[in-house]
Every structure is written in structure tokens, then in C-alpha cells.
C-alpha positions as CSV (number, residue, x, y, z in Angstrom):
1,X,39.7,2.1,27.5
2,X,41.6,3.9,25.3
3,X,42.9,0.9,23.1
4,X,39.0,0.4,22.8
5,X,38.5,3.6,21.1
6,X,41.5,3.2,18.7
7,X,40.4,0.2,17.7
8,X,36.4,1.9,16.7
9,X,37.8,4.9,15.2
10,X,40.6,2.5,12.9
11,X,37.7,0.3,12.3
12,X,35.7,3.4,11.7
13,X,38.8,4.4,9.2
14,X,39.1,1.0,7.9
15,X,35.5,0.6,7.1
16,X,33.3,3.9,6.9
17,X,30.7,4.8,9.6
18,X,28.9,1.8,10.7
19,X,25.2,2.0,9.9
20,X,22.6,1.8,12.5
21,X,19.7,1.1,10.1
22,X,17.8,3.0,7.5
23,X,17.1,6.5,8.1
24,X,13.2,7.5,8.6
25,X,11.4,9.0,6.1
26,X,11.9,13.5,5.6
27,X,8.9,15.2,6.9
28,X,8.3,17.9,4.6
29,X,8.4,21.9,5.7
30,X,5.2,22.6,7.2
31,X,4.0,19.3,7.3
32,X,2.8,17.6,10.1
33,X,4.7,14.1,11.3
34,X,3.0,11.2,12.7
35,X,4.8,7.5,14.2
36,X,3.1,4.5,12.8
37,X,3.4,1.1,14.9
38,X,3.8,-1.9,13.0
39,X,4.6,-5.1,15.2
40,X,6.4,-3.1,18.5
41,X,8.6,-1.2,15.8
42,X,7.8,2.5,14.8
43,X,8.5,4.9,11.8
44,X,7.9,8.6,11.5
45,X,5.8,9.9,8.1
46,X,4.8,12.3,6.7
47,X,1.1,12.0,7.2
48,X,0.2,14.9,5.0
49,X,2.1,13.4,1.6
50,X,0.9,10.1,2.3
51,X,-2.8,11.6,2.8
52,X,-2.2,12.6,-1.0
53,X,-2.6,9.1,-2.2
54,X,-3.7,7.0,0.5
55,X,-7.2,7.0,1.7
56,X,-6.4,5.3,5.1
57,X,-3.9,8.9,5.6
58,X,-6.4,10.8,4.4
59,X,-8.4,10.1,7.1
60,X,-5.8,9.8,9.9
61,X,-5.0,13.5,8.3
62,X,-8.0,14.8,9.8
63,X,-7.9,13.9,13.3
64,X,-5.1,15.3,15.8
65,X,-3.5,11.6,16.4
66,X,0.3,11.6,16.8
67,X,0.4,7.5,16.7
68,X,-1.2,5.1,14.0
69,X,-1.1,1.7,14.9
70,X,-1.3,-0.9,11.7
71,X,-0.2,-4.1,14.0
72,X,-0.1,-6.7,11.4
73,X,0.4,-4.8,8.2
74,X,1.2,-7.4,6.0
75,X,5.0,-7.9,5.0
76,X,6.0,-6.0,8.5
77,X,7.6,-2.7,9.0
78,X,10.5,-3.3,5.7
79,X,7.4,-3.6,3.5
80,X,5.3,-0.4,5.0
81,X,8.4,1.5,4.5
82,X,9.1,0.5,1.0
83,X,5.6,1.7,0.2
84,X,6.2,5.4,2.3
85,X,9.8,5.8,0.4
86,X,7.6,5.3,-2.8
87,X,4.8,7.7,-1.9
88,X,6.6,10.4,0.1
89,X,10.2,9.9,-0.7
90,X,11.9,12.8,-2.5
91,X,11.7,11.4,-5.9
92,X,7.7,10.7,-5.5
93,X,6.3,11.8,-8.5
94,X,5.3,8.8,-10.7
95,X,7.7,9.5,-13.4
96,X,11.2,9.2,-11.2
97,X,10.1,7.4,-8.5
98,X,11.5,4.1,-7.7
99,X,9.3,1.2,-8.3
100,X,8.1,-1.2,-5.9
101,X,10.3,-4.3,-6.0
102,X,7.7,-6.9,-6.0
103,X,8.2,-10.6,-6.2
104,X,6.7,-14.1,-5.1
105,X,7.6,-13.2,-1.7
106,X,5.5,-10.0,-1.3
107,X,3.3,-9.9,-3.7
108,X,0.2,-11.0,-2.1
109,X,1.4,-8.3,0.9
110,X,1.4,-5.7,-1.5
111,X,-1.7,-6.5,-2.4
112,X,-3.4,-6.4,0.4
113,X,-1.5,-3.1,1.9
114,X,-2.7,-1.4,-1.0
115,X,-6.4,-2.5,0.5
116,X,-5.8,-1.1,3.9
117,X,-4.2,1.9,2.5
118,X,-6.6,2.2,-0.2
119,X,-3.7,3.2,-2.2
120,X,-4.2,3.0,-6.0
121,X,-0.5,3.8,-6.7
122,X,0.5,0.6,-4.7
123,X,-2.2,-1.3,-6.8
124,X,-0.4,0.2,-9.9
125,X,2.7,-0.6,-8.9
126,X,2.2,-4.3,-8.7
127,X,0.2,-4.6,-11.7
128,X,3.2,-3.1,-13.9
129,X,5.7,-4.3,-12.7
130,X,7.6,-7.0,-14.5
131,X,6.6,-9.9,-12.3
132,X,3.5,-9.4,-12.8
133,X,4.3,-9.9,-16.7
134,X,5.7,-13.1,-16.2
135,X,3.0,-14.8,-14.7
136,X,2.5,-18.5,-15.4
137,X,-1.4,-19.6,-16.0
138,X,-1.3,-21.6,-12.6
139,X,0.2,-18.6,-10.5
140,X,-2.0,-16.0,-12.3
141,X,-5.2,-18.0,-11.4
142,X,-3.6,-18.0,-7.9
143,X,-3.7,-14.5,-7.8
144,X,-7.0,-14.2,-9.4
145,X,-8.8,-16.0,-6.4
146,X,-6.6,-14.3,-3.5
147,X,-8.0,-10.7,-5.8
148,X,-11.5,-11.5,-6.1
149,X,-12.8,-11.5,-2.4
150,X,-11.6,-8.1,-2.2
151,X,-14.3,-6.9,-4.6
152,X,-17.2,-7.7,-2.7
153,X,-15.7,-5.7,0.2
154,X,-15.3,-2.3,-2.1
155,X,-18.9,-3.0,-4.5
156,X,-21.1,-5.2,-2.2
157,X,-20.4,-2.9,1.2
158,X,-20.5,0.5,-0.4
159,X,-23.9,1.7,-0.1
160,X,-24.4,0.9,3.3
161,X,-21.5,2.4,3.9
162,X,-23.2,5.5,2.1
163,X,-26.3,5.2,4.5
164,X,-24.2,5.2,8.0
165,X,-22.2,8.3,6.9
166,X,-22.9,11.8,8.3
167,X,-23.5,14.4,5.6
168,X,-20.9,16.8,5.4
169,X,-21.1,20.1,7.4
170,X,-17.9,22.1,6.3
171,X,-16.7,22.5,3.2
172,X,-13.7,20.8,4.1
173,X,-15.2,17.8,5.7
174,X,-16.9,17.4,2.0
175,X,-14.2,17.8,0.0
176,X,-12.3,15.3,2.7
177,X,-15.1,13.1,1.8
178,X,-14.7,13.5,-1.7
179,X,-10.9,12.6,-1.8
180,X,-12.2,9.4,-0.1
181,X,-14.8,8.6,-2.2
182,X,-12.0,8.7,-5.1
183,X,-9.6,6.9,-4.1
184,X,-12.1,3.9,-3.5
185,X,-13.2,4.6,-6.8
186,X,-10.1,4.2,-8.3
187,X,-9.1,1.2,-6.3
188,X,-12.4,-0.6,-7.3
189,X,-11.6,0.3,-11.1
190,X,-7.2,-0.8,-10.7
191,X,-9.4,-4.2,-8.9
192,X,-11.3,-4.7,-11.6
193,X,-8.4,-3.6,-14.4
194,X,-6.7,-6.4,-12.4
195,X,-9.2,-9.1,-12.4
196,X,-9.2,-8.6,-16.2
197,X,-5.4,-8.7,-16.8
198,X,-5.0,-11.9,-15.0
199,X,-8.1,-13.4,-16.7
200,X,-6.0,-12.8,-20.0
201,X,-3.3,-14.5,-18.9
202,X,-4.9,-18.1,-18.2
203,X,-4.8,-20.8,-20.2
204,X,-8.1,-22.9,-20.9
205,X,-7.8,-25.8,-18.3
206,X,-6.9,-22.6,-15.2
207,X,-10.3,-21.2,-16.2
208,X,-12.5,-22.9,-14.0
209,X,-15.0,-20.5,-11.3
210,X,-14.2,-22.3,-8.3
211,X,-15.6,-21.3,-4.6
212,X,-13.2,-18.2,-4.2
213,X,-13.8,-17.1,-8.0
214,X,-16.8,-17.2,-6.9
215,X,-16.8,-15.1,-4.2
216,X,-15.9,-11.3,-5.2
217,X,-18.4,-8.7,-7.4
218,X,-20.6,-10.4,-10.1
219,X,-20.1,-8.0,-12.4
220,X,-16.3,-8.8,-12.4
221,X,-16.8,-12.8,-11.8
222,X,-19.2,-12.7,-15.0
């Protein structure tokens, strides 16, 4: 009644609008929009800005899809938004951007979203950001075994990969191709750059090649 709708628009007063939840993501002009479906919850992107640094979006870019399902994208829909404010947010460029917050909560989600995105900028992100830094030589060895695996998947797989793909018939299909081909480069070398970096970090008695340092690219396990 009406005491009802005094009592919202005092509250209203009182307290500022309430908030209904974050706001999705600006599509930009002439851009095309797309709704990704992470665990029965959706969010509108911008498909084409994400294409420019993700090779997963590069590829959904292509095709006339309005959905993109990722059930199971690690860290949920809060953590797949933190990464689309990062990459197609209004302040995306690398030099004003916001920096992924990561911590010892997320930061073996980050990891791996940067994998199924093939984003290097996620990879980047977590590799400088000040946790990262402040590794002990038990946690960085932690990492250093959860990292590995994921080299055999980009070095090991890669030439049949090269053997079941069409050639390219358009010159955009090729330089589609190309932008992939790139972007797996690049997260290979930020893998590798990793691997390294965490390597550095361990003391002499975390340096032992157990089963799972075992398991990724021989070039980086030697």
C-alpha cells in the first residue's frame, strides 16, 4: 500500500538506490555481443574485444553463435567476469587497467582460465602480481607441479593438431589462423617464463622431480 511505498522511497532516501548486482560488461559501437553461460548464470561480452586477446574468443568470433557455454569455468561466473572487466572493460589497455586481484584462493583458477581462454594477459597478470612475489619455496613448488602438466598439452599435442587442420581458403580464415597460432605461442613462452620463475624461487630440499614434475614438456622439466 501506500505506507509500503513511503517506506522504499525513505529507505531509498535514507540509503541510495539499492543495487541489484554488478552491471554487465559495455558492448562496444559496432561490436557484436554474445551471452556466456557459466553454471545456469549468464553475462553479456563483448565477443569482438575479448577475440583481441583471447584465443578461445577468437574462435567463437568466427562463427554466428549468440551463446557460449563454459559450465565449469574455474572460480565461477565472479572470476570470468573479473577477467572480461580486465580485457574489455573501458580502461583495457595494459597500462591503466586494473590488475587481477589474485590470491591463494584463486590462483590456481586463474591459472587454468588463462588455459581455456588461451589468454596470455591473464597468464601475465598472475605471474606479476605481488602474490606471486611472495611465494614461499613449499607453495612455489606447489604451483610448479599444478603448471607443468599444462605444457605437454600446448608442446606435446601441437603437431597433430597441425596435421588435422584444414588449410586455409580465405585470406581471413588464414589470418584467423594466424592470430591463433600466436596466442598459443605466447601462452607456451608466459608457461615456460613461468616454470622458470618459480624454479628460482625454491629452495634446495623443494627441488625434487617428482611424478607431476615429471609430467609436462622435457624441454622445460630439464
Amino acid at each position: 500500500g501506500r505506507l509500503g511505498v513511503f517506506a522504499r522511497m525513505l529507505s531509498s532516501w535514507l540509503y541510495g538506490a539499492s543495487q541489484e548486482g554488478p552491471a554487465e560488461p559495455t558492448i562496444g559501437e559496432g561490436h557484436r555481443g554474445i551471452r556466456v553461460l557459466i553454471d545456469e548464470q549468464s553475462l553479456l561480452v563483448d565477443v569482438d574485444a575479448l577475440a583481441e586477446a583471447s584465443g578461445l574468443f577468437l574462435q567463437v568470433q568466427s562463427t554466428s553463435a549468440h551463446e557460449c557455454p563454459l559450465e565449469d569455468f574455474p572460480g565461477g561466473i565472479e572470476s570470468f567476469r573479473q577477467i572480461v572487466d580486465l580485457l574489455s572493460g573501458p580502461s583495457a589497455s595494459r597500462q591503466s587497467s586494473t590488475p587481477l586481484q589474485v590470491n591463494e584462493e584463486n590462483v590456481l583458477n586463474l591459472f587454468e582460465a588463462a588455459w581455456l581462454l588461451e589468454c596470455p594477459r591473464v597468464f601475465d597478470e598472475v605471474m606479476d602480481s605481488p602474490y606471486m612475489r611472495s611465494l614461499s619455496s613449499r607453495r612455489a613448488a606447489e604451483l610448479l607441479e599444478h603448471l607443468l602438466p599444462f605444457t605437454t598439452v600446448s608442446v606435446d599435442s601441437q603437431p597433430l593438431q597441425q596435421e588435422e587442420t584444414a588449410c586455409p581458403e580465405t585470406e581471413a580464415q588464414a589470418e584467423e589462423f594466424m592470430r591463433i597460432f600466436l596466442l598459443e605461442t605466447m601462452m607456451w613462452q608466459r608457461t615456460e617464463r613461468a616454470a622458470l620463475e618459480l624454479a628460482a624461487q625454491l629452495d634446495t630440499g623443494d627441488f625434487v622431480l617428482g611424478p607431476r614434475l615429471a609430467t609436462g614438456s622435457l624441454r622445460v622439466c630439464c
